[in-house]
C-alpha positions, 0 to 999 in steps of 0.5 A: 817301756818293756817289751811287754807294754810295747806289745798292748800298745801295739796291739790296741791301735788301730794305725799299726794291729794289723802290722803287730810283727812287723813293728815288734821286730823293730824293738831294740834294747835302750837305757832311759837315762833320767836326772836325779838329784843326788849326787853321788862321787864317782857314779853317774852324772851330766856335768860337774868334773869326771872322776878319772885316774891320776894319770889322766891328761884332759883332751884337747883339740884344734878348735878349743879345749874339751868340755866335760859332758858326763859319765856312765857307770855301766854297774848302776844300770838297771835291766842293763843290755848284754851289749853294754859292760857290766861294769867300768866306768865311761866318760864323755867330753865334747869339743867347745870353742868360744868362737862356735866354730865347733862342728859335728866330726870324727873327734866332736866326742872323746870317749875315755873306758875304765874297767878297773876304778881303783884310785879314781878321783874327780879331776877339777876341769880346766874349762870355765863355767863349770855346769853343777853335776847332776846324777841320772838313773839308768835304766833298761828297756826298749825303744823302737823308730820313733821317726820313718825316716829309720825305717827301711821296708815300712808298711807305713807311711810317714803320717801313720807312723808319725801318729803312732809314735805319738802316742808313745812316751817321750825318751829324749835322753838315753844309751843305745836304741835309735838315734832321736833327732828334731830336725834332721830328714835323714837317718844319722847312722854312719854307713858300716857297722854303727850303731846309737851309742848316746842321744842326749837333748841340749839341756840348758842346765849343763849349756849344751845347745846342739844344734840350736836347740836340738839333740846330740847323737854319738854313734859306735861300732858294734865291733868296738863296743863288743870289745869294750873300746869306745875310743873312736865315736862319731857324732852327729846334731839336729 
């Protein structure tokens, strides 16, 4: 939602008018991510194979190799955040093992940057059972709390919160704002300097099942996303 609709929301409920600052100084700018049915190459996408330079070499781990999540072109995003690129290409990948070994780490997603997307071309992937691409709309807003447990000098108990953010649309897949879980107790966030980069629901059209069932949250610096170096990401399930 745009700020604009948060603050009517706001306003007119009875759980939260008389706390209107308190919860407007909670907004954060988020990008909705939506799938679409047209695909186009080398723009953005969940699943299929990434488009990348000639020289790319697939990552791999001890555990098994990567698995293609998708990619961002940050030029696509519509009312996009000062925060974000303006431009480039960014692609994602999430460590599988056959043996469901995996587990939520340092090195669970790899994140490869682009700037320059000249001589890019989509790299078939070495893994099997290739989910087909679907492409995703982005687009800018903001995203507030949507669970207490993020909140940090609340006027609110857990149930007035609870019922308030009910009666906001549901987001369950977008860039920045706050992490989105199931069935976590806890805030997420790294300690330090991070900030939600991705959440994303186990979509069952591209096999992803996070944590039986639940959401994917990958978190950044804000130190390496102002240098446009998404390299070194942190993750977290549930």
């Amino acid at each position: 939602m745009d700020f604009k609709s948060l603050r009517e929301i706001v306003a007119s409920s009875d759980l939260v008018a008389t706390h209107t600052d308190f919860v407007l100084s909670l907004a954060k700018p988020c990008v909705r991510i939506t799938l679409s049915d047209r695909v186009t190459p080398g723009r953005s996408r969940f699943g299929g194979h990434p488009c990348v330079p000639g020289d790319f070499q697939w990552p791999t781990c001890d555990i098994g190799t990567y698995r293609f999540l998708g990619q961002i072109d940050f030029g696509e995003i519509i009312n996009r955040p000062r925060t974000l690129p303006d431009s480039g290409l960014l692609s994602l990948f999430y460590a599988f093992s056959e043996d469901e070994d995996q587990f939520w780490h340092d090195d669970y997603i790899r994140g490869f940057y682009w700037s320059d997307l000249e001589s890019f071309s989509d790299f078939k992937s070495p893994t099997e059972d290739v989910p087909a691409p679907q492409a995703i709309k982005l687009i800018g807003e903001m995203d507030i709390p949507r669970h207490w447990e993020l909140l940090k000098n609340s006027p609110f108990d857990y149930k007035t919160w609870n019922r308030f953010t009910r009666l906001l649309e549901t987001n369950d897949n977008y860039l920045l704002g706050y992490p989105s879980f199931t069935s976590l107790a806890y805030d997420p966030t790294p300690e330090g300097d991070w900030i939600s980069l991705l959440t994303v629901h186990s979509l069952p059209q591209f096999d992803w099942c996070w944590h039986d069932g639940d959401k994917l949250m990958v978190f950044i610096e804000q130190k390496e996303l102002r240098q446009q170096s998404f390299n070194q990401l942190k993750s977290d399930a549930g």
